[in-house]
C-alpha positions as CSV (number, residue, x, y, z in Angstrom):
1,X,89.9,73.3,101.6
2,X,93.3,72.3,101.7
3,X,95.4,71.8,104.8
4,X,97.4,74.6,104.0
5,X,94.4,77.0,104.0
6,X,93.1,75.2,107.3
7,X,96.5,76.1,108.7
8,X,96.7,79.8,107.9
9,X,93.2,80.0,109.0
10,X,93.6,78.7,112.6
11,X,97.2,80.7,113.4
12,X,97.3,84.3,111.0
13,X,97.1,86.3,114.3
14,X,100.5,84.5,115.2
15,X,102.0,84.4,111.8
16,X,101.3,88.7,111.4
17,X,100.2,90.4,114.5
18,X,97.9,92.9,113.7
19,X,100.3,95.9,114.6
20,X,102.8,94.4,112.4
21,X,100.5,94.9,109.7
22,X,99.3,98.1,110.7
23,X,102.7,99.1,110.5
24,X,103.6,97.9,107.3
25,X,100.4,100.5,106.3
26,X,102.0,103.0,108.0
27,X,105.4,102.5,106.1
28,X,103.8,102.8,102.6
29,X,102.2,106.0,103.7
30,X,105.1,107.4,104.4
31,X,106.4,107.1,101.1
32,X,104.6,109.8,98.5
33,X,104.0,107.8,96.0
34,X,102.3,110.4,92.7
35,X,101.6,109.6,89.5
36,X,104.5,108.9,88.4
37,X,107.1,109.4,91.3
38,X,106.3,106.0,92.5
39,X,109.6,104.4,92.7
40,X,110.7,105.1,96.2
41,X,107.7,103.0,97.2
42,X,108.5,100.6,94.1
43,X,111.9,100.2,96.5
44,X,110.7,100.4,99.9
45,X,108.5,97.6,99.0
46,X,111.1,95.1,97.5
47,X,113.0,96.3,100.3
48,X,110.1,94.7,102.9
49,X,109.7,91.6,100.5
50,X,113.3,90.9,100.4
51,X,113.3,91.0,104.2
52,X,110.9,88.1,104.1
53,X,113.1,85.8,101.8
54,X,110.2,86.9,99.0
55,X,112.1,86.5,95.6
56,X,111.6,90.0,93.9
57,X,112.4,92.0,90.7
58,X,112.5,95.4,89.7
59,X,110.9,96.8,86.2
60,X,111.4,99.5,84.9
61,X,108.4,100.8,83.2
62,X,109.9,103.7,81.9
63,X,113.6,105.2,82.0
64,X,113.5,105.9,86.0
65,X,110.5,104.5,86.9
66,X,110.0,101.4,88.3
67,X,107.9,98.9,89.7
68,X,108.2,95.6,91.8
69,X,107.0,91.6,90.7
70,X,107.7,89.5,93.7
71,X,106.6,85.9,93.4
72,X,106.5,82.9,96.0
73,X,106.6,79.3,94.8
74,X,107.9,78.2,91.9
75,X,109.2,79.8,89.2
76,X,108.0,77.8,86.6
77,X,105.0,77.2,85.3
78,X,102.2,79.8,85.3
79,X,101.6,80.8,88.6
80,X,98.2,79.9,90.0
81,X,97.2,83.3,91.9
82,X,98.0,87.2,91.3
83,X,97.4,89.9,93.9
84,X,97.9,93.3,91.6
85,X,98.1,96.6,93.5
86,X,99.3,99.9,91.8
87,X,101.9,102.0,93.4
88,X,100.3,105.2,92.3
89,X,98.1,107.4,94.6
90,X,95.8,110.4,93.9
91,X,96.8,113.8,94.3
92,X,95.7,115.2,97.6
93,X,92.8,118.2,97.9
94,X,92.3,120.6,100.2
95,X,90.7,118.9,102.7
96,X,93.1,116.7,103.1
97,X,94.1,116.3,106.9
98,X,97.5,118.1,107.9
99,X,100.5,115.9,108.2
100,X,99.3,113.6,105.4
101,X,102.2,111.2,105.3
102,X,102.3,110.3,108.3
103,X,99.9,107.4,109.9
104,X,97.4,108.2,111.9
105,X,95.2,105.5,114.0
106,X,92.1,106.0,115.4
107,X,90.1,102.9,117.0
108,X,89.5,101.0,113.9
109,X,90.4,103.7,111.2
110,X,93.8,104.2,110.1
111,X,94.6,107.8,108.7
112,X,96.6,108.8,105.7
113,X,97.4,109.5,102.7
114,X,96.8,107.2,99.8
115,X,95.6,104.7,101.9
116,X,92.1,104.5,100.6
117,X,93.4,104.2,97.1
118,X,95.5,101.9,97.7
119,X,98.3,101.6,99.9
120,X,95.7,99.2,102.0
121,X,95.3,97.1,99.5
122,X,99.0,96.4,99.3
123,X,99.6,96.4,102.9
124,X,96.7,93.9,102.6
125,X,98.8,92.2,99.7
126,X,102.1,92.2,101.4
127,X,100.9,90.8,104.5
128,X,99.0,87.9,103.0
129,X,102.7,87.5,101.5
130,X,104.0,87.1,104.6
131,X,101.7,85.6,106.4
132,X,102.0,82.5,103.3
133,X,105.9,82.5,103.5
134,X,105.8,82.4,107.4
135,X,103.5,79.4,107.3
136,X,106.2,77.1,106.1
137,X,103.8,76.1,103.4
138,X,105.5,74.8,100.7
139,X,103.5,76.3,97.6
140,X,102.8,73.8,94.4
141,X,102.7,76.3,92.5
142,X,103.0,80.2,91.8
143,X,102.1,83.1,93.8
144,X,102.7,86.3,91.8
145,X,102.8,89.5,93.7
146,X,102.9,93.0,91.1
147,X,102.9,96.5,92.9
148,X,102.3,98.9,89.4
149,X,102.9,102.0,88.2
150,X,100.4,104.1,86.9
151,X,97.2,102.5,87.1
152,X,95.5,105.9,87.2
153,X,97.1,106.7,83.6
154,X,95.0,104.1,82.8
155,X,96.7,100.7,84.1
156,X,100.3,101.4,82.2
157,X,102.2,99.0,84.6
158,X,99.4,96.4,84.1
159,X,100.0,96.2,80.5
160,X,104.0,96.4,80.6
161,X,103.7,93.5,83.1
162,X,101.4,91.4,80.7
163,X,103.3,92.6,77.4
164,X,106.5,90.5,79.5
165,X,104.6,87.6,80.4
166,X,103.6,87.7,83.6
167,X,100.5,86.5,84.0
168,X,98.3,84.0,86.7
169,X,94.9,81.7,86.4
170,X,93.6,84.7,88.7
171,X,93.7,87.5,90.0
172,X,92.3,89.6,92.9
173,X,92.9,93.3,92.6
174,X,92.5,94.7,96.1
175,X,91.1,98.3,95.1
176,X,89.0,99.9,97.7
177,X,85.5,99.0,97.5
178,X,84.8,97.1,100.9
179,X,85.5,93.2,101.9
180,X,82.1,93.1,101.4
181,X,81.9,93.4,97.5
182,X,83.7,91.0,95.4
183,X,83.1,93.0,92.1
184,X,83.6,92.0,88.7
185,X,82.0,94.3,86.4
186,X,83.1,97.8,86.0
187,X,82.8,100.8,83.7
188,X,85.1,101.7,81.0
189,X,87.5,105.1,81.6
190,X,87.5,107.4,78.1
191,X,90.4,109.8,79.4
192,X,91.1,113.0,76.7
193,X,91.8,116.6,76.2
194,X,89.9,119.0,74.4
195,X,92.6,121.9,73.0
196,X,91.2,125.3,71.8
197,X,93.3,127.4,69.7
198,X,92.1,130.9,69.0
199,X,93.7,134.5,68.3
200,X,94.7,136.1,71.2
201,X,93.9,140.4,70.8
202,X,94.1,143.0,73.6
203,X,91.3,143.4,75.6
204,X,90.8,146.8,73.8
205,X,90.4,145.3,70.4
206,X,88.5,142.3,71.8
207,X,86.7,141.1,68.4
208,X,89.9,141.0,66.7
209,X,90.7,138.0,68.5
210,X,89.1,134.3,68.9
211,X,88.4,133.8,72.8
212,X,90.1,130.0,73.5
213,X,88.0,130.2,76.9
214,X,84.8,131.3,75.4
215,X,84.9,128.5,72.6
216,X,86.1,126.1,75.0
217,X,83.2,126.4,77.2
218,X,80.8,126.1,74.5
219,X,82.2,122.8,73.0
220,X,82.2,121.5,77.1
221,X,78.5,122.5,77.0
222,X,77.6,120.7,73.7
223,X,79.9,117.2,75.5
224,X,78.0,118.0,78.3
225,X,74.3,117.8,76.6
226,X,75.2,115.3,73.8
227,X,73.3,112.3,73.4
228,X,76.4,110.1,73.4
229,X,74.8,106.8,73.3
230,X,76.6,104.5,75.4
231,X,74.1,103.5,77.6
232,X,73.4,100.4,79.4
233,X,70.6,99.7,81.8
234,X,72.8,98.1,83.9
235,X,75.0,101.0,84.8
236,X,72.6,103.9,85.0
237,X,73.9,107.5,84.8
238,X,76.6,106.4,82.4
239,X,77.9,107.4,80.3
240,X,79.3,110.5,82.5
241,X,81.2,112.7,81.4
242,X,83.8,114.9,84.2
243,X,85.4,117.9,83.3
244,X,88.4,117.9,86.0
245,X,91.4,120.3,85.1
246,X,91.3,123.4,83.1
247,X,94.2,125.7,81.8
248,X,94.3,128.7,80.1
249,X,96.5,131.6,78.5
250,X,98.5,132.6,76.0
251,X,100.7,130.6,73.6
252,X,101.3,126.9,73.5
253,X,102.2,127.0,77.3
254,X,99.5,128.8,78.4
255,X,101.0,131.6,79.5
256,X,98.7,133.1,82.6
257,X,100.6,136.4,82.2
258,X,99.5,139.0,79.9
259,X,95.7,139.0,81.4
260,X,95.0,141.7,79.5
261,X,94.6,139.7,76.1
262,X,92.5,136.9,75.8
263,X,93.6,133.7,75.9
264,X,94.4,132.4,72.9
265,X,94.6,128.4,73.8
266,X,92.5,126.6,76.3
267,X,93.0,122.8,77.3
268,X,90.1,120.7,79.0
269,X,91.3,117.7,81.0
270,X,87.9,115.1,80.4
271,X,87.2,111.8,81.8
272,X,84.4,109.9,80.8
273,X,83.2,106.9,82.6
274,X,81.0,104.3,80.2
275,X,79.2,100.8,80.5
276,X,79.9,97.4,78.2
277,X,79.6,96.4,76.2
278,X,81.2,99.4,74.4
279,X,84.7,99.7,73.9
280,X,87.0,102.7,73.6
281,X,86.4,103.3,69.5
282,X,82.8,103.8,70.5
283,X,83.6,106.6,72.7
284,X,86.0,107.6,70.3
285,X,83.6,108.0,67.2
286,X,80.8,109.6,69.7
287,X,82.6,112.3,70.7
288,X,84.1,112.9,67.4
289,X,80.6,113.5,66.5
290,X,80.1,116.2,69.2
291,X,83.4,117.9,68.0
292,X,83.0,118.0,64.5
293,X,79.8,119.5,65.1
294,X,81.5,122.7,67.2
295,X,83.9,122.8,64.6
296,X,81.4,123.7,62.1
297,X,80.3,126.3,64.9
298,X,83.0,128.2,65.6
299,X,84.8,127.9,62.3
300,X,87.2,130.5,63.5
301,X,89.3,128.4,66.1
302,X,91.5,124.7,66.1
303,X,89.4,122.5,68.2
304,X,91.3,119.3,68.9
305,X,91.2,116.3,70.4
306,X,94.0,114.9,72.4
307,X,94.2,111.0,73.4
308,X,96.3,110.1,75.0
309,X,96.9,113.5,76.3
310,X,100.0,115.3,76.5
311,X,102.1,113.3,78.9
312,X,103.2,116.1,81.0
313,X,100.2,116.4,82.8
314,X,100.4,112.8,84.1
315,X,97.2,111.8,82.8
316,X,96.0,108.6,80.7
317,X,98.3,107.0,78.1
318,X,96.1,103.8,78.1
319,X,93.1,103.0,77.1
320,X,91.2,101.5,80.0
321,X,87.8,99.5,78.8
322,X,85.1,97.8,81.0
323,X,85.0,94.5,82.6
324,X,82.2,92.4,82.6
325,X,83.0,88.8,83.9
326,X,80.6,86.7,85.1
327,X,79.3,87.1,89.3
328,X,79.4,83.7,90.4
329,X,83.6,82.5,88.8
330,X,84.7,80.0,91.0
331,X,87.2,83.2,92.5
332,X,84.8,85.0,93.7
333,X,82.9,81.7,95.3
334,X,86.5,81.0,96.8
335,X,86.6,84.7,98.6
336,X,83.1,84.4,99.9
337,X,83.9,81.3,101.7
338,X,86.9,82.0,103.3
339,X,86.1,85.9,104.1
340,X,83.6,84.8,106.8
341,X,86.3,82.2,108.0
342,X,88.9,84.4,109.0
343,X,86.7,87.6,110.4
344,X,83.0,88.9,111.1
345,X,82.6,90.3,107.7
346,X,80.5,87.9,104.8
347,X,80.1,89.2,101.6
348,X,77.0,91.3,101.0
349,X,77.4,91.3,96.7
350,X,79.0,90.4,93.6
351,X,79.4,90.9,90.4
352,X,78.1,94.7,89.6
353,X,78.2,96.7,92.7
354,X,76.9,100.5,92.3
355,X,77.8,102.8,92.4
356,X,81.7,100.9,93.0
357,X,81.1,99.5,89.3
358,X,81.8,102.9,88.4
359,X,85.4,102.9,88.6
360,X,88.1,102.0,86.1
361,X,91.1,99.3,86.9
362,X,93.6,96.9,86.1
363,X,91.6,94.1,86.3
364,X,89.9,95.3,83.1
365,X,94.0,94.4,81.4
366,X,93.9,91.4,83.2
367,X,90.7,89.6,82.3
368,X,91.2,90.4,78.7
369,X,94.3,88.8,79.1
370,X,92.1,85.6,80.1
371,X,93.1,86.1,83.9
372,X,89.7,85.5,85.7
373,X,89.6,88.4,88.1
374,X,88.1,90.4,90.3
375,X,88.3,93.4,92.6
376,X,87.9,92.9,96.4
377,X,90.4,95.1,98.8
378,X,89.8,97.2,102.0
379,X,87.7,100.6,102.6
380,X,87.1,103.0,104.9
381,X,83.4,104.3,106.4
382,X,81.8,107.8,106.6
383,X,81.9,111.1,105.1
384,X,85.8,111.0,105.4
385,X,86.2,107.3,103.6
386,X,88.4,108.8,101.5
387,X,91.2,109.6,104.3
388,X,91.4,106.6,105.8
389,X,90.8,102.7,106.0
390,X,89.0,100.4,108.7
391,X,92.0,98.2,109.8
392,X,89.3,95.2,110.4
393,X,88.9,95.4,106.5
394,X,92.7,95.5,105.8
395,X,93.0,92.5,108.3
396,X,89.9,90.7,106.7
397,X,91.5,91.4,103.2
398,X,94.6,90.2,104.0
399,X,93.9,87.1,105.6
400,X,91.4,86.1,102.6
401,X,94.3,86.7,100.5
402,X,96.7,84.5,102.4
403,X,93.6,81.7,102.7
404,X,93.1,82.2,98.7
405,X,96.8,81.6,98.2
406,X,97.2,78.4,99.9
407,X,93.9,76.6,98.6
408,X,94.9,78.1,95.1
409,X,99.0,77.6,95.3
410,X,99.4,74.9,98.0
């Protein structure tokens, strides 16, 4: 290790309190932050890297949309580390606890919303940041800091960063899976629309018309039951297939008015999760299969596949494959040696982790970009994981990160 490393090791409790950080988690919370609508936390983060003499930039993704690169060290060259958090959170549910923007701490769990996925992993990101450029270490080369938009439409920042150049030897992707995995093999994410069309006919003269619903249901059956392939005995119970949004009615809208005719269009939201060493035509071509069969079944309606799917319902627009890099890359060596360095936590597994592996990210852009990757970021514990973080993770994660960055940059 480096005597930069050694340095951030023995004095990160001075260099970022833990309430500081804590607080810096608290600030992203309060920003709602959708699919989509991320750019007030886009700004409110350049706003807090800018405060720390961080040189930053702001890209806009789309027209509106934007997203924040901040980068310590040089500027040329290719830096030598990437931290890569998206700005995009899920959309709450109904159990969601009241007052979900704002912070909430309870002994070791901090609650709110979008912290699990991920506004810890950037607070985690930020204050490794900080904690580097308060050290007074003077960097050799490149630390490359990208906050994304719309990771969950399949990692569409990730890609406009990459398609511009930005790019790093490696990459940790803070995602919430516990400082005790350092994984670096994950599933693939298939994300479509099935679109029924059929005649719509008052409920009086029912079998003059084609039920969308009723056909739609089928075909969802058949997906359901196919034999898709796509299996690998690595990642068992995939491929698996989620039906998650459904809409219904009349005309191209789908018009919920007018109950008393039967919908004639009906539009299945899909995501299916698959192993390597397939890629997305695979998928493609299997479930083409399943739909030309309905088609030959219910000859009377328009069944349709849709991918990407219509981008008004905020969902896809890339494809996202596997990743499936090696367990033992001198990154993930790196992280578990310094994670039991800098708290009480030791990484417990690498590599495939289920049922983590599972998921769908960015680092599946990156490492086909030959950035050697991995994901490793903070998580919470218990039946309500999904509400909160353990601050002893976000602490652990961000002062790996800050370690990682001055043995990697230093």
């Amino acid at each position: 290790m480096n005597d930069g490393g050694a340095a951030i090791i023995s004095a990160r409790e001075e260099l970022l309190p833990l309430d500081e950080m804590v607080q810096i988690a608290a600030d992203l919370t309060a920003v709602p932050s959708f699919t989509g609508q991320e750019t007030p936390l886009a700004e409110l983060v350049r706003d807090i890297l800018v405060r720390h003499d961080i040189t930053v930039s702001m890209h806009e993704v789309q027209p509106g949309r934007f997203q924040t690169i901040g980068l310590l060290g040089p500027s040329r060259g290719t830096p030598a580390l990437m931290l890569n958090g998206h700005l995009d959170m899920d959309p709450l549910g109904r159990d969601h606890p009241s007052d979900p923007f704002t912070a909430r701490r309870e002994g070791d769990k901090l609650y709110g919303a979008g912290l699990h996925n991920m506004k810890s992993g950037l607070a985690a990101m930020i204050a490794a940041a900080v904690m580097v450029r308060r050290s007074g270490l003077t960097l050799r080369r490149g630390l490359l800091l990208e906050f994304v938009v719309g990771e969950l439409q399949g990692g569409l920042g990730t890609k406009h960063a990459l398609n511009a150049g930005w790019t790093a030897d490696a990459a940790v992707v803070p995602e919430p899976y516990s400082v005790r995995r350092v994984i670096t093999r994950t599933a693939g994410v298939h994300k479509f629309a099935v679109v029924v069309r059929g005649v719509t006919a008052h409920t009086s003269r029912h079998d003059e018309g084609v039920d969308a619903i009723a056909v739609l249901r089928r075909v969802l059956d058949l997906l359901e039951t196919a034999d898709l392939g796509l299996r690998s005995a690595d990642f068992p119970r995939l491929p698996r297939l989620q039906v998650a949004s459904l809409l219904a009615g009349r005309g191209e809208t789908h018009d919920l008015s007018g109950v008393s005719y039967c919908a004639d269009k009906a539009t299945a939201l899909v995501d299916l999760r698959y192993p390597p060493p397939y890629e997305p035509e695979d998928v493609a071509k299997a479930i083409d299969a399943v739909l030309t069969a309905a088609r030959e079944r219910f000859p009377n309606a328009s069944i349709t596949l849709e991918q990407p799917i219509d981008p008004q319902f905020r969902v896809g627009g890339t494809d996202m494959p596997p990743m499936d890099m090696p367990a033992d890359t001198a990154l993930v060596r790196d992280i578990a040696d310094l994670l039991p360095r800098v708290s009480g936590f030791v990484v417990e597994e690498t590599g495939l982790a289920l049922p983590y592996s599972f998921c769908g990210n960015d680092t599946t852009h990156l490492s086909r970009a030959g950035v050697e990757c991995c994901l490793f970021g903070p998580r919470g514990a218990g039946p309500d994981t999904e509400h909160h973080v353990l601050i002893s993770e976000m602490r652990a994660c961000a002062d790996t990160l800050a370690a990682l960055a001055a043995v990697r940059c230093g």
